[in-house]
C-alpha positions as CSV (number, residue, x, y, z in Angstrom):
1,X,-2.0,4.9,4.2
2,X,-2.7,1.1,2.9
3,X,-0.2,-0.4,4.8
4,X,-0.1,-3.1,2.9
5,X,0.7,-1.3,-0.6
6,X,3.0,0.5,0.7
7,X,4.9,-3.2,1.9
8,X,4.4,-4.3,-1.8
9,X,5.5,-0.9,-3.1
10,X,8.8,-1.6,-1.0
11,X,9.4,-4.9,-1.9
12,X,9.2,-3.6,-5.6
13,X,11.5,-0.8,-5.1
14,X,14.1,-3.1,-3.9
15,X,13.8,-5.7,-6.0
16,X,14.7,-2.8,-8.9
17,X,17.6,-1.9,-6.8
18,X,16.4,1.5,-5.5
19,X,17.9,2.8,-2.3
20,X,17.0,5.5,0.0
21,X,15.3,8.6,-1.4
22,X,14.8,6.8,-4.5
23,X,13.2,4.1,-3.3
24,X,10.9,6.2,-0.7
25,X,10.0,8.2,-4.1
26,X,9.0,5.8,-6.0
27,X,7.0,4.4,-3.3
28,X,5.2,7.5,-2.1
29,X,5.2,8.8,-5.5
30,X,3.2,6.0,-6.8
31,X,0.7,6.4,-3.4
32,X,-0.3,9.7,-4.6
33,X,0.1,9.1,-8.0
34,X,-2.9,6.7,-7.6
35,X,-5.0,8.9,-4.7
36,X,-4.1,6.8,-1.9
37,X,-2.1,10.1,-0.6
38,X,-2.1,13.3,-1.2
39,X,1.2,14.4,0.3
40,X,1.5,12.8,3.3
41,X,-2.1,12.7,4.0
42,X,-4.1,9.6,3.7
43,X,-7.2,10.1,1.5
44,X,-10.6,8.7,1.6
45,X,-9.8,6.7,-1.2
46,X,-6.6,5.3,0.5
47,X,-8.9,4.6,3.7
48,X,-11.0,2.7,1.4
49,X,-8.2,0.8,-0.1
50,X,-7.0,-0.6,3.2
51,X,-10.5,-1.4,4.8
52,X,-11.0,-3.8,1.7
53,X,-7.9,-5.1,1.8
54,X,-9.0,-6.0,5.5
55,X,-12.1,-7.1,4.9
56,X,-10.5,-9.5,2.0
57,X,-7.5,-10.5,4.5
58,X,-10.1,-11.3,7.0
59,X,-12.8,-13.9,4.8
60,X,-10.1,-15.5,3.5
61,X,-8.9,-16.4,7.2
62,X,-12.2,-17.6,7.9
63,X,-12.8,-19.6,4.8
64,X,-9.1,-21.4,5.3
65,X,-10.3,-21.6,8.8
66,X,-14.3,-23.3,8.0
């Protein structure tokens, strides 16, 4: 799964006070909701998601970096 939506999707969930179930449904809800997950399976379209989210993560590094 996009790790790193699913941090953000955390982060969100807290911050609206959800706890718990709650909070892991509106998290995993929202992963399928968008195709990132179907159930708790990772889709193509979730794999995509993260390796862009890599590959963004990893030019900025060498663009601070240069």
């Amino acid at each position: 799964m996009p790790q790193f939506l699913e941090e953000k999707l955390k982060a969100a969930a807290s911050k609206k006070g959800f706890k718990g179930r709650k909070a892991a449904a509106y998290v995993y809800g929202t992963l399928n909701n968008i195709g990132a997950m179907r159930g708790n399976r990772i889709t193509a379209r979730g794999e995509q998601m993260q390796r862009k989210h890599e590959s963004q993560v990893r030019n900025m590094a060498s663009m601070r970096a240069a």
